[in-house]
N, C-alpha and C positions, 0 to 999 in steps of 0.2 A: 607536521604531517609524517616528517619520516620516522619519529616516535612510534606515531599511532600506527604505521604499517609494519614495524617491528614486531610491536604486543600484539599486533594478528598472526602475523606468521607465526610467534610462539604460541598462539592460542590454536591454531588449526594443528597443530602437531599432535595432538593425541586424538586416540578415536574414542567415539564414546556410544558403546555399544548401546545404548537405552534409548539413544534420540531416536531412533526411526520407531522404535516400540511406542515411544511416547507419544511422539508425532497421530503416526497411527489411532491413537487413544483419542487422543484431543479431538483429529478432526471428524474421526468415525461417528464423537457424539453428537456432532451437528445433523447427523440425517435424519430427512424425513420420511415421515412411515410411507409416503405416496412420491417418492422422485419422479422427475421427468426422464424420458430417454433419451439419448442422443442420438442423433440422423448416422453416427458414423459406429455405433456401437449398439448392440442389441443389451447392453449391460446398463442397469439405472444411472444415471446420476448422483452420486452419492451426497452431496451438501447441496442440492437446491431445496432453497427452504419452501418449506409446505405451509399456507396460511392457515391450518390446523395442529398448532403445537403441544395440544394436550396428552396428545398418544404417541409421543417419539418413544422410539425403540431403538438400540444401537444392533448392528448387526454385526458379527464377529467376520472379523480380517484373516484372508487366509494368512500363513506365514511368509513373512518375507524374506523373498531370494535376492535381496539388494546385497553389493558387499562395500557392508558397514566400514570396516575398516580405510576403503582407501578416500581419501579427502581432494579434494579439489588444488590447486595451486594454491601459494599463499596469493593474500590482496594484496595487490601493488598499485599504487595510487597514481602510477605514472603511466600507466597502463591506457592506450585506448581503444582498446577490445570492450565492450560491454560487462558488465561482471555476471550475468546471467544472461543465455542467451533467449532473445523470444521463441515461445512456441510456435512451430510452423503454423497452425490450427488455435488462435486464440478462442474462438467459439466453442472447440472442442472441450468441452468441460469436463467430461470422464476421461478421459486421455492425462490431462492435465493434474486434476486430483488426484486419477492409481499414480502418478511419478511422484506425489507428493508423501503418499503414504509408503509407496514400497523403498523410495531414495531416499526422504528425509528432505527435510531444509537446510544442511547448511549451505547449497549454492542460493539458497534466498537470502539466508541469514548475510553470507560477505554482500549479498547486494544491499541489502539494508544498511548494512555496517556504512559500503560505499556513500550510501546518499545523505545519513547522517554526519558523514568525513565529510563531503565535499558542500556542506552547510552551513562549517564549521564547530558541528555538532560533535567535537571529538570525545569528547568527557563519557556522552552518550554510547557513542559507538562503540566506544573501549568497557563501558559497561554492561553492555552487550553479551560481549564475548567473554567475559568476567563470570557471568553466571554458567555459560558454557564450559568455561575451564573448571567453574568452584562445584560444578552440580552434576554436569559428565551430562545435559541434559537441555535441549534447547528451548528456550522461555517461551511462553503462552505467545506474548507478541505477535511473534516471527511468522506463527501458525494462522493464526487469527488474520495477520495480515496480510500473506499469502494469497487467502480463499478472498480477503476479500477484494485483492488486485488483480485476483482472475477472474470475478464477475464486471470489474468497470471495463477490464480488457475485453470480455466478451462480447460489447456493444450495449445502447441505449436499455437493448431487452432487459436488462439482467440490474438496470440503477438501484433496484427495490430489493434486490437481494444482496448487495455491497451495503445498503444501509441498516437493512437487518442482521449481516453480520459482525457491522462495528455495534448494533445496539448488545448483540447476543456477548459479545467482548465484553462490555463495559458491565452487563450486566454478571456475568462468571467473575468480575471481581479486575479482570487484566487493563491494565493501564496502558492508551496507546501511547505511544512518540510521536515527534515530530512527523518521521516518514511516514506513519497510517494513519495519519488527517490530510499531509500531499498528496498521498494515492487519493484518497477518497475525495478531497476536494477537486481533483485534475479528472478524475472517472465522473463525476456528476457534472463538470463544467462541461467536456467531450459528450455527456449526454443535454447537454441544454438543461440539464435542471440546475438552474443562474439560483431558485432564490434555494433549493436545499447544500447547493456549494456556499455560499453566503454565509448559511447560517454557522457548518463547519470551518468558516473562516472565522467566526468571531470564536466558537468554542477556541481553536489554535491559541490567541490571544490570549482567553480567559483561565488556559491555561497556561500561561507564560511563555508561550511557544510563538518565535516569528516566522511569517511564515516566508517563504523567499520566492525571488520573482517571477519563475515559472509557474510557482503555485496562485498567486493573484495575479496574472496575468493570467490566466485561465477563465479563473472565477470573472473577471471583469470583460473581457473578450464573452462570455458566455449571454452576460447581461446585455450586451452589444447587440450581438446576433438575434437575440428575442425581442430587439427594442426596445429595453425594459430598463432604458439609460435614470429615469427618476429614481427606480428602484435602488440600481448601482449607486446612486448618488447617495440615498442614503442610507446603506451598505458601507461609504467611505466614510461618511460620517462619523459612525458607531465605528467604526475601526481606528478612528482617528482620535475618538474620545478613549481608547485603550493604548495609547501611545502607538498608536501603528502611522510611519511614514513611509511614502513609496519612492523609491528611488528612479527621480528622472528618467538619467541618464542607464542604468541598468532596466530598464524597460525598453528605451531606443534600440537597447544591444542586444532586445531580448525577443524584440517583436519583428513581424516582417514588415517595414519602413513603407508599407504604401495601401493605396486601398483603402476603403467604408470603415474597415475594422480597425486599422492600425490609428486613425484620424477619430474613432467616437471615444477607443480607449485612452489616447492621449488626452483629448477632451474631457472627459469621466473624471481621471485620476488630477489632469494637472490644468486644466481651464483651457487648455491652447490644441 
């Protein structure tokens, strides 16, 4: 670990004048020709997606007054500060997105870094910052998964536009990680939707990716809640037939130990 927070710190050191321009680019072409407004902002919503995709139009960004050059601290793994802080206004979607366009990502990019370190996803995470350092330039990823962990953050309303924007991902060519299938698995379980968190739990697997105990601990808590204890059952099955095991004992430490929910989920996963 203390490797991997070194090759950050040497990775945040230069600035890299194109990310915010880039940024900017990427996410601008997500909008729709018809946005919603926001209650706190008379300005559109820039990436709520429109169920009419055949007429998107990108609409040009005025220039940005961010200053590029200064960088965040380095990541320190020992740190228990947050590595990005929450939005006051998660709902707040236009607020949210102009800080993503006019700042840039790299306070999302070390939070990603973070959650792939502390996975032990370091390989990952150092590759990460690898294409930052080698390209002056931050990956599709970071962007892409950004927007769409600020619609599962925005509440139930918004599940259908978090999954449109990992389809709109997958389909521009960009490969998620580990951490934008936990967003997205952890934001559809928080919205009750048990069986499309489910199915992003087997994708995880099917693409070599395990998923860790927050993250099906979610997904099966979700199945809980809806009743839908058969389902979850099997849900483990197919998960089990991909070499997925769940750990006891890191579920006990991971759940709140009492109550309907903490008792159907132990039951679900381990019989008892």
């Amino acid at each position: 670990m203390a490797t991997a927070a070194a090759a950050a710190r040497r990775l945040f050191r230069p600035s890299f004048p194109s990310s915010v321009s880039n940024t900017s680019r990427l996410l601008s072409s997500t909008a729709s020709p018809s946005p919603h407004r926001s209650p706190n902002t008379n300005s559109p919503v820039a990436f709520d997606w429109s169920d009419d995709d055949a007429d998107n139009h990108t609409t040009p960004l005025p220039p940005s007054t961010a200053k590029i050059s200064e960088l965040p601290p380095p990541y320190d793994p020992f740190s228990k500060k947050p590595t990005l802080a929450d939005p006051s206004d998660p709902t707040n979607l236009q607020e949210i997105f102009h800080r993503m366009r006019t700042e840039g990502l790299t306070d999302y990019a070390i939070k990603m870094f973070d959650g792939l370190s502390k996975d032990g996803l370091t390989h990952e995470a150092l590759a990460l910052f690898a294409v930052i350092k080698d390209k002056g330039a931050m990956p599709d990823v970071v962007a892409h998964t950004a927007v769409l962990e600020a619609y599962v953050n925005a509440g139930p309303a918004h599940w259908r536009d978090a999954v449109r924007t990992y389809d709109r991902m997958l389909a521009s060519g960009v490969k998620p990680n580990a951490y934008t299938l936990a967003v997205l698995v952890r934001g559809l379980s928080a919205s009750d939707r048990c069986s499309e968190a489910g199915r992003y739990l087997v994708e995880m697997l099917d693409r070599g990716m395990r998923p860790n105990v927050a993250t099906y601990i979610a997904a099966f808590e979700a199945y809980v809640r809806a009743e839908k204890v058969e389902e979850g059952k099997v849900l483990l099955e197919t998960m089990k037939g991909k070499g997925f095991v769940a750990d006891e004992e890191a579920v006990r430490s991971g759940t709140v130990k009492r109550g309907h929910l903490f008792r159907g989920v132990m039951n679900l996963l381990f019989g008892n």
